[in-house]
Each structure stands twice: as structure tokens, then as C-alpha cells.
TORDO-373602 format. One line per 2 residues: number of its first residue (from 0); their letters; for each residue x, y, z of N, C-alpha, C. Coordinates in pm, whole numbers, plus 50000, padded with zeros to 5 digits. Layout:
BEGIN
NUM	A	X:Y:Z:X:Y:Z:X:Y:Z; ...
# end
This chain:
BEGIN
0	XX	50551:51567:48151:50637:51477:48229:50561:51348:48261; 50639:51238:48207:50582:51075:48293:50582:51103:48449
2	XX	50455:50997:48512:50421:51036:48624:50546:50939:48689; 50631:50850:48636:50712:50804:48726:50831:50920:48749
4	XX	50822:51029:48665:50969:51108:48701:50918:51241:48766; 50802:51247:48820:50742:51366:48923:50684:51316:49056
6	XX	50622:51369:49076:50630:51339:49261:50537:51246:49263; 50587:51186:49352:50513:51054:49390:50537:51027:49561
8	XX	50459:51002:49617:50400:50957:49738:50397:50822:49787; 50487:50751:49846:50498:50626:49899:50388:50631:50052
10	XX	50305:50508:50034:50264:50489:50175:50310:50338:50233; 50309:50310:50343:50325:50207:50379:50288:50188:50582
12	XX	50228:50011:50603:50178:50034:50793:50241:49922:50767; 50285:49911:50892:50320:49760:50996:50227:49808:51094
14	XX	50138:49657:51115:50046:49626:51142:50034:49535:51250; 49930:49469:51297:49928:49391:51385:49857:49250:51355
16	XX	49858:49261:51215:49805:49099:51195:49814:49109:51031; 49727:49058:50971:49696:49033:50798:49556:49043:50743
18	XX	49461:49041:50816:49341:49108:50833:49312:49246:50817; 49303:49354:50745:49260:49496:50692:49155:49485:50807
20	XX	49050:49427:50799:48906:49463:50884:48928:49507:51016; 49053:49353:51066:49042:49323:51174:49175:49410:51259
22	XX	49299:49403:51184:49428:49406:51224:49410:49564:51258; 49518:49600:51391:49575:49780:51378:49700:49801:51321
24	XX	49676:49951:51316:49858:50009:51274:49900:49990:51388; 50014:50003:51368:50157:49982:51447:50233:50096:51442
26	XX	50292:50104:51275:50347:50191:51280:50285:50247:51124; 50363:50352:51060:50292:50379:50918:50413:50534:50882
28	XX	50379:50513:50740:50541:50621:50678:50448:50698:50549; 50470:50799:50503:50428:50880:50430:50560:50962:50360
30	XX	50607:50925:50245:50728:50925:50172:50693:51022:50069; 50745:51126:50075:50725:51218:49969:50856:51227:49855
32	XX	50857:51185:49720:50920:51134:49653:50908:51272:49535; 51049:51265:49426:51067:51329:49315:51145:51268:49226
34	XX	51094:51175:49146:51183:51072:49035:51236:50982:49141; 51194:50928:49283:51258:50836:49357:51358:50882:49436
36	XX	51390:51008:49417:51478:51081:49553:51366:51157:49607; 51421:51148:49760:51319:51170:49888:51342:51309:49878
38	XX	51189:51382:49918:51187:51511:49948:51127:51525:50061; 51071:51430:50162:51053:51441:50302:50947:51320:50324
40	XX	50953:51301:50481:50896:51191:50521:50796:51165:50620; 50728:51157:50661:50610:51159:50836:50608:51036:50829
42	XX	50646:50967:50992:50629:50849:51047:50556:50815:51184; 50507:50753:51210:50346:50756:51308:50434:50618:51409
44	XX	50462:50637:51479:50408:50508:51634:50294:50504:51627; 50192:50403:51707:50075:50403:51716:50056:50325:51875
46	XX	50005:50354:51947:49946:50229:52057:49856:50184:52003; 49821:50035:51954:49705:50051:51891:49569:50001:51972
48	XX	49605:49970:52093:49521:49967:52172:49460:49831:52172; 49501:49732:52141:49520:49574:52144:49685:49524:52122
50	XX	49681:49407:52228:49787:49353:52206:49837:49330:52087; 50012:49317:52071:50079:49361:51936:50100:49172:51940
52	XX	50042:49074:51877:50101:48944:51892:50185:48924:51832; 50299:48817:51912:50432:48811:51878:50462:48784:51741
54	XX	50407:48720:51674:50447:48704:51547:50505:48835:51466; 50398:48921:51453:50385:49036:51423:50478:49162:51459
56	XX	50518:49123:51581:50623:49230:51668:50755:49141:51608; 50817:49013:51572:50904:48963:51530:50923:49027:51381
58	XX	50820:49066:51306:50825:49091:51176:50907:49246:51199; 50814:49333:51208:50812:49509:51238:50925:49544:51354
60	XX	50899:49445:51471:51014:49479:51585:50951:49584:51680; 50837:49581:51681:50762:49694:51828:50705:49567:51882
62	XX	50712:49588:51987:50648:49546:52089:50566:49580:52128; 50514:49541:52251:50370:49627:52283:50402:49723:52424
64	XX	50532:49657:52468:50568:49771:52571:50623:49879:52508; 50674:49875:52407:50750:50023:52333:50612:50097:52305
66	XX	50526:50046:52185:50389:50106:52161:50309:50152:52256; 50361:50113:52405:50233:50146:52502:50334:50263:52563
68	XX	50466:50246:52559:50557:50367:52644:50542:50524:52521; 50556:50430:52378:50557:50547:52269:50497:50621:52173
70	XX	50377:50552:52191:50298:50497:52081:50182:50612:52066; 50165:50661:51988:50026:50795:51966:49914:50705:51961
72	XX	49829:50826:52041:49658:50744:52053:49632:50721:51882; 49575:50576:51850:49537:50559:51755:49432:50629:51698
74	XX	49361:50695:51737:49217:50760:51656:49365:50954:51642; 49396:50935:51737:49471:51076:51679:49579:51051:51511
76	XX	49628:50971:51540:49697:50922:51448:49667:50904:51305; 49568:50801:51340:49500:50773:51186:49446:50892:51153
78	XX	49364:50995:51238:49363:51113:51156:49460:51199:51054; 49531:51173:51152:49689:51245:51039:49755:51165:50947
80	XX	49730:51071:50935:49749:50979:50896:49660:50991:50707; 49552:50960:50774:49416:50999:50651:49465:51192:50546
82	XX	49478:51214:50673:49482:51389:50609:49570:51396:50533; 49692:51329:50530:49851:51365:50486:49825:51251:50340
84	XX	49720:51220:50335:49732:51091:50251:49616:51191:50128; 49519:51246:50188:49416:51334:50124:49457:51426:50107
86	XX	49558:51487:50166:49577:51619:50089:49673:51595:49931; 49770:51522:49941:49830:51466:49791:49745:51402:49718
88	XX	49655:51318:49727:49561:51299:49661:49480:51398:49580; 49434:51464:49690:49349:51597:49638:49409:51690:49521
90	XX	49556:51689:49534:49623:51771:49436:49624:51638:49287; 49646:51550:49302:49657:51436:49141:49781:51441:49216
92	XX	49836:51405:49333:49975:51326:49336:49952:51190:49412; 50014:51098:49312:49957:50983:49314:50047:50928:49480
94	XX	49962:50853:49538:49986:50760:49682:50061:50641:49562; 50164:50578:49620:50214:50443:49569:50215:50345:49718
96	XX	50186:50234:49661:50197:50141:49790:50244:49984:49735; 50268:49903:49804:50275:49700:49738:50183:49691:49819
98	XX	50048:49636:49751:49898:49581:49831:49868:49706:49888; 49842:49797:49731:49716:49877:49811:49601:49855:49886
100	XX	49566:49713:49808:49399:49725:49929:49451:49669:50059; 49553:49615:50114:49597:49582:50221:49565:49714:50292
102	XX	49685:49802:50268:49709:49943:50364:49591:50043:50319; 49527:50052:50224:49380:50146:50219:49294:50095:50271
104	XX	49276:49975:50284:49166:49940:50349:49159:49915:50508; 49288:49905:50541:49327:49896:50672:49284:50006:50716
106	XX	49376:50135:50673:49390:50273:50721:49214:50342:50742; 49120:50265:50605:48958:50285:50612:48879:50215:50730
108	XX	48934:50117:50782:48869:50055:50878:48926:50105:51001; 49040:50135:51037:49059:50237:51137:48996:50382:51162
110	XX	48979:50431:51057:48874:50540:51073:48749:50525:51071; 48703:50418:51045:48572:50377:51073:48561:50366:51195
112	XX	48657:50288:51274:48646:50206:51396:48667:50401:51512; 48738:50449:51449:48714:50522:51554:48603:50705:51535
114	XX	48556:50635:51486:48446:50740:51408:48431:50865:51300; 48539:50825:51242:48606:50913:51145:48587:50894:51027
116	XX	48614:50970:50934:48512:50966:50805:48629:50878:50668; 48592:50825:50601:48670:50713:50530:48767:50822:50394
118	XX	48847:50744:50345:48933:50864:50231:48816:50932:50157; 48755:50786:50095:48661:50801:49995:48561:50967:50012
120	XX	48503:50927:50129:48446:51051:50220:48508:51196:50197; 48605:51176:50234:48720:51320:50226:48778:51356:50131
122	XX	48756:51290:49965:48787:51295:49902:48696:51360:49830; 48559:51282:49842:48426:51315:49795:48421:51209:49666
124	XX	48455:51112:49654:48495:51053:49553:48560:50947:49567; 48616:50861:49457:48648:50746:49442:48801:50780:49494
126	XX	48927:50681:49536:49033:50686:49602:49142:50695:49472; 49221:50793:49456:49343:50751:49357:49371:50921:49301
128	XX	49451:50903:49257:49523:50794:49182:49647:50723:49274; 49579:50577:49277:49700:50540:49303:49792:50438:49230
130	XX	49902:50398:49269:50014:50336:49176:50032:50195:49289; 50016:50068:49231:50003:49990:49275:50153:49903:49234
132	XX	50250:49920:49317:50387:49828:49278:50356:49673:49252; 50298:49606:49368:50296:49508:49289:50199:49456:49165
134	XX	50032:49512:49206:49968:49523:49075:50033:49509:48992; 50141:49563:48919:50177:49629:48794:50232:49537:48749
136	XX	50385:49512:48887:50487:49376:48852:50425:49274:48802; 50291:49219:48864:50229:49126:48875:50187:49108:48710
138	XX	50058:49201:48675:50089:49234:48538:50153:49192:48436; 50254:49266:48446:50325:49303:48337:50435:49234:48309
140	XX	50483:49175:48395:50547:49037:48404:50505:48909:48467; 50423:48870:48431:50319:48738:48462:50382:48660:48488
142	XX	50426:48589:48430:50538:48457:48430:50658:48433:48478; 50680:48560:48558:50812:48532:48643:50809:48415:48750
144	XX	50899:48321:48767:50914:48258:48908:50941:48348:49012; 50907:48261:49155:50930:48304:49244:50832:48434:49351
146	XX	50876:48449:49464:50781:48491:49513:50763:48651:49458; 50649:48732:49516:50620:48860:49467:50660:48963:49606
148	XX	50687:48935:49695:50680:49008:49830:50849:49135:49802; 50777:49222:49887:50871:49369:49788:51017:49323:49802
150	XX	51077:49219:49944:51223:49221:49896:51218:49142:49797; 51157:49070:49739:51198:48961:49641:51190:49092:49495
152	XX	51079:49134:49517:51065:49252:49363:51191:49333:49375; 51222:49423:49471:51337:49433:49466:51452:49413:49439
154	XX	51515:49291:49466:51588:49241:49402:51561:49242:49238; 51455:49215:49220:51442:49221:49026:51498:49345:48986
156	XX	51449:49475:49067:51455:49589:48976:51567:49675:49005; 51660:49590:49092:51759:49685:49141:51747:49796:49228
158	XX	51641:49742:49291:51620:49859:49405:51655:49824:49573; 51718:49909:49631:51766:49854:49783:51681:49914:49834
160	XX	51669:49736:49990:51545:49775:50040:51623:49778:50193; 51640:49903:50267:51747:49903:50352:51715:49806:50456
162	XX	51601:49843:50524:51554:49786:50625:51428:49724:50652; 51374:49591:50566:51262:49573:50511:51169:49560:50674
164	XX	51038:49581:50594:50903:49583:50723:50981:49732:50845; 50982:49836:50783:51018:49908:50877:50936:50033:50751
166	XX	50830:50073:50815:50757:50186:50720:50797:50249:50612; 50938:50350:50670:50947:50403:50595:51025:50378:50507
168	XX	51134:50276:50532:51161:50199:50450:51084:50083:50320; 50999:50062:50356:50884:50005:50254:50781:50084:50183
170	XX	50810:50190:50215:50720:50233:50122:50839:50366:50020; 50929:50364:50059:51023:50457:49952:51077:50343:49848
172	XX	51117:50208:49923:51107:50095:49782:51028:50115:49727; 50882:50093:49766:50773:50065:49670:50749:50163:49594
174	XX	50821:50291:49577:50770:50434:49510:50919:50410:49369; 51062:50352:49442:51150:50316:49374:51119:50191:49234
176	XX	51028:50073:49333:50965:49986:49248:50901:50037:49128; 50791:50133:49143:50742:50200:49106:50812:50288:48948
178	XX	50879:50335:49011:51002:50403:48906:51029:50355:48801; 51113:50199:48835:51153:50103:48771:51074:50035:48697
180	XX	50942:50026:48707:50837:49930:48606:50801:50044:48489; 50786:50178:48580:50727:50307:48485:50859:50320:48365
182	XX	50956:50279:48415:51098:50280:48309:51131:50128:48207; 51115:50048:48295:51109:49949:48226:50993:49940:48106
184	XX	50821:49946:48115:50741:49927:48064:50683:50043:48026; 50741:50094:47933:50657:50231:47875:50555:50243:47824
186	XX	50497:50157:47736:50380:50190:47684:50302:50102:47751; 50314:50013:47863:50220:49947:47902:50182:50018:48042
188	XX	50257:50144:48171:50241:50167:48224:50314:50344:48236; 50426:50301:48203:50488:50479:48216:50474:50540:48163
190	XX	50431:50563:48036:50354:50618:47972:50239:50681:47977; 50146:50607:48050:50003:50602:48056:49985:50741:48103
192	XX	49849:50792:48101:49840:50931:48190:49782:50879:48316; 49795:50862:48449:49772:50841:48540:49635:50763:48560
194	XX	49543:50828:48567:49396:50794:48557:49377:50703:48435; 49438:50692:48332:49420:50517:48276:49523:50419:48337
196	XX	49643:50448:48361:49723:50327:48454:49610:50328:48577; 49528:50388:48682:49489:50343:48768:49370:50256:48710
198	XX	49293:50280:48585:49202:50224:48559:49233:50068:48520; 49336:50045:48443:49436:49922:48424:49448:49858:48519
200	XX	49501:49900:48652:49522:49826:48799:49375:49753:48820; 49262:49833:48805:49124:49782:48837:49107:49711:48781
202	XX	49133:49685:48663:49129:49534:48555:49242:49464:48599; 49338:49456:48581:49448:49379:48615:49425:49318:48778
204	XX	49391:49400:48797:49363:49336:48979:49289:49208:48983; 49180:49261:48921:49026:49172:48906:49078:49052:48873
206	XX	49159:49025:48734:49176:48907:48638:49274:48856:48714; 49380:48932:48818:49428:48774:48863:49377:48745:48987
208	XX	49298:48804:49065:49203:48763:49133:49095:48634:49087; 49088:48680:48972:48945:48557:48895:49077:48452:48869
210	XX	49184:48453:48804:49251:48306:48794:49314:48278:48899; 49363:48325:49051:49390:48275:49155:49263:48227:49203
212	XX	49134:48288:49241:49015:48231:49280:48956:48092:49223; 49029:48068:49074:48935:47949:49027:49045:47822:49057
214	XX	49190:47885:49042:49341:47759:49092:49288:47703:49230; 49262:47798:49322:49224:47759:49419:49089:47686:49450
216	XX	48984:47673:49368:48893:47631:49365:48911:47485:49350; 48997:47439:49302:49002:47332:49209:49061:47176:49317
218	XX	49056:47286:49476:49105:47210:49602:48993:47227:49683; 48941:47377:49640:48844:47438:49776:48720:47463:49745
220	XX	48640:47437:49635:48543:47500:49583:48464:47668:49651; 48536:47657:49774:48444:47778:49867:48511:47892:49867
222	XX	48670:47912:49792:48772:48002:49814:48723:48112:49713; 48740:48208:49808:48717:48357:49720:48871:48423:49755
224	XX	48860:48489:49632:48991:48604:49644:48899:48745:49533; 48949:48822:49667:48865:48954:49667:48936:49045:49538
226	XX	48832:49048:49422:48847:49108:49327:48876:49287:49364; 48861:49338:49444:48843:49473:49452:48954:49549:49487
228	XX	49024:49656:49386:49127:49744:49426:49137:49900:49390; 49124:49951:49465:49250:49985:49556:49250:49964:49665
230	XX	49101:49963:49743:49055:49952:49833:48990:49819:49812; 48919:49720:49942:48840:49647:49955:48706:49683:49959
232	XX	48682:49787:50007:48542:49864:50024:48501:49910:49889; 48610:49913:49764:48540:49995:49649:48450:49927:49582
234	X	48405:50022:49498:48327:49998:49401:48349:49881:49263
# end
């Protein structure tokens, strides 16, 4: 069986900024998927124990009085959080996300921050397989106009995004996204056996990292764009 028509694992956080290092969860969804129909879901509140700034609460829609009335201690959270993410892993069922190293590296610096041991750690090993929605789009259709952000991909692939920036809603698109590229692009991704599509993402990541890093150079000479995926921390 192609890995887009067996189980697949959507993750997705609303957050409190755009910063991985710096930013907390908010909220976060764990989408357990079969060919893109749902077979169950875990969704996390978080207090994250810094103010939620407004920008951010306009996007997601928590506040910081809801998060502080509803919100699970963040170090409890991200534990379950990490575990529910490592145990599908551990079996070869692939995590899907849009900007994996956004939400892996986030979710790694929260367990850092509260003394907890990183995926990589709990894995014993390198992070994956994972399925990178936009990676792929990005990819494999280079030359599209227009922006890349999941309602806009969405719209390309015919996938409804009910209630965008709402967890669990963003991350069952992105597993749907997912679907749709593995169907659309067969021999360049749905096809693949898992562990070479993730190895592909690691190249593909890199190279448009190196031609966004040098476009931008050509204003900024000092601009870096971080070659490293799935995570920011990897190898």
C-alpha cells in the first residue's frame, strides 16, 4: 500500500508568536488519519505561562483569560503531547504537518524549556518519518503563483479547510494536502517508500532554502534562511 492511502498522522500548534525557540503552544491537535478519513483526534489547551499577545490571540482566537481559566499546565501537556507524537512514530506511522520545522521544533524547545527530553531523545534517533505538505507542494510544483500558506494550498488541491488556524482543523488539511500531492505526483512522491520521500524533503528543503537565502541576499547580504528540516535542531 502507498503511504498516502494508510494511516497517517496530522500534527498541528497555535502558538504564541513565529519564533520556534522563543514562542509557546497555545493550543495543538494530533489527527489520526486512514486515506484522509479521520479515525480519532487529541486536542491540548495550554496556559502557556506568558502572555498570549494580541496579534496572535486574533489569529487562533484564545485569549489569555480563556488559557489561564482552561488551559493545561504546559510542561504537563507537552509531555503528552511529545508521547502521542512518539508513539506513531515509533511504529513507521508517518506525523504530517505544513512547516514541519515550525511545529517540531517548537514542540523540542518546549520540552527543553521544561526539562524534558527532546523527540529525537525518545526516539533514540533521528525524527520521521515525516510528510512535509508544504515541502512537497513547494517542490513539486515550483512555479506556481501566489502564496503557499495551507488555505491558499488548499484551495489548489480541493481540500476544505473548515476552520483555518484552529489545530485540529489544520492539521487534518495538511494530512488531506498530503493525500492529494501523494495522488497527484506519483513517481515523484506517492510512490516513494517513505524513508526516501523523507530523505527528498531534506534535499528539497535545503535547495529552496539556498535560493531564497541568496534572493534575499541580493538586498541583505546578512540574511540566512535555515536550511534544516524537519526539525531546526537536526542534523
Amino acid at each position: 500500500m502507498t503511504w498516502w492511502k494508510g494511516p497517517l498522522t496530522g500534527f498541528d500548534l497555535e502558538t504564541t508568536g513565529t519564533d520556534p525557540e522563543e514562542s509557546r503552544i497555545v493550543t495543538a491537535a494530533v489527527v489520526d488519519t486512514l486515506g484522509g478519513g479521520v479515525q480519532g483526534a487529541t486536542t491540548w489547551l495550554l496556559d502557556p505561562g506568558v502572555p498570549i499577545p494580541a496579534e496572535a490571540a486574533a489569529i487562533h482566537g484564545i485569549t489569555d483569560a480563556e488559557a489561564r481559566a482552561h488551559g493545561r499546565p504546559a510542561a504537563e501537556a507537552v509531555e503528552e503531547i511529545a508521547r502521542a507524537l512518539v508513539e506513531r512514530l515509533a511504529t513507521g506511522r508517518p506525523v504530517v504537518a505544513f512547516n514541519a520545522p515550525f511545529d517540531l521544533s517548537l514542540l523540542d524547545a518546549e520540552l527543553r524549556r521544561h526539562g524534558l527530553p527532546t523527540l529525537a531523545e525518545r526516539l533514540g534517533g533521528p525524527v520521521g518519518p515525516v510528510v512535509d505538505a508544504m515541502v512537497v507542494d513547494r517542490a513539486l510544483d515550483k512555479y506556481r503563483k501566489g502564496s503557499r500558506t495551507l488555505q491558499r494550498v488548499c484551495e489548489v488541491y480541493g481540500v476544505e479547510l473548515r476552520d483555518a488556524h484552529e489545530a485540529g482543523s489544520d492539521a487534518l488539511a495538511a494530512v488531506r494536502v498530503a493525500v492529494a500531492l501523494g495522488h497527484r505526483y506519483p513517481a515523484q512522491a506517492g510512490d516513494l517508500p517513505l524513508d526516501e520521500l523523507h530523505r527528498r524533503q531534506v534535499d528539497w528543503h535545503r535547495a529552496w532554502a539556498a535560493d531564497l537565502q541568496s534572493w534575499l541576499r541580493r538586498k541583505d547580504p546578512a540574511a540566512v534562511v535555515d536550511p534544516r528540516w524537519p526539525l531546526k535542531d537536526a542534523s
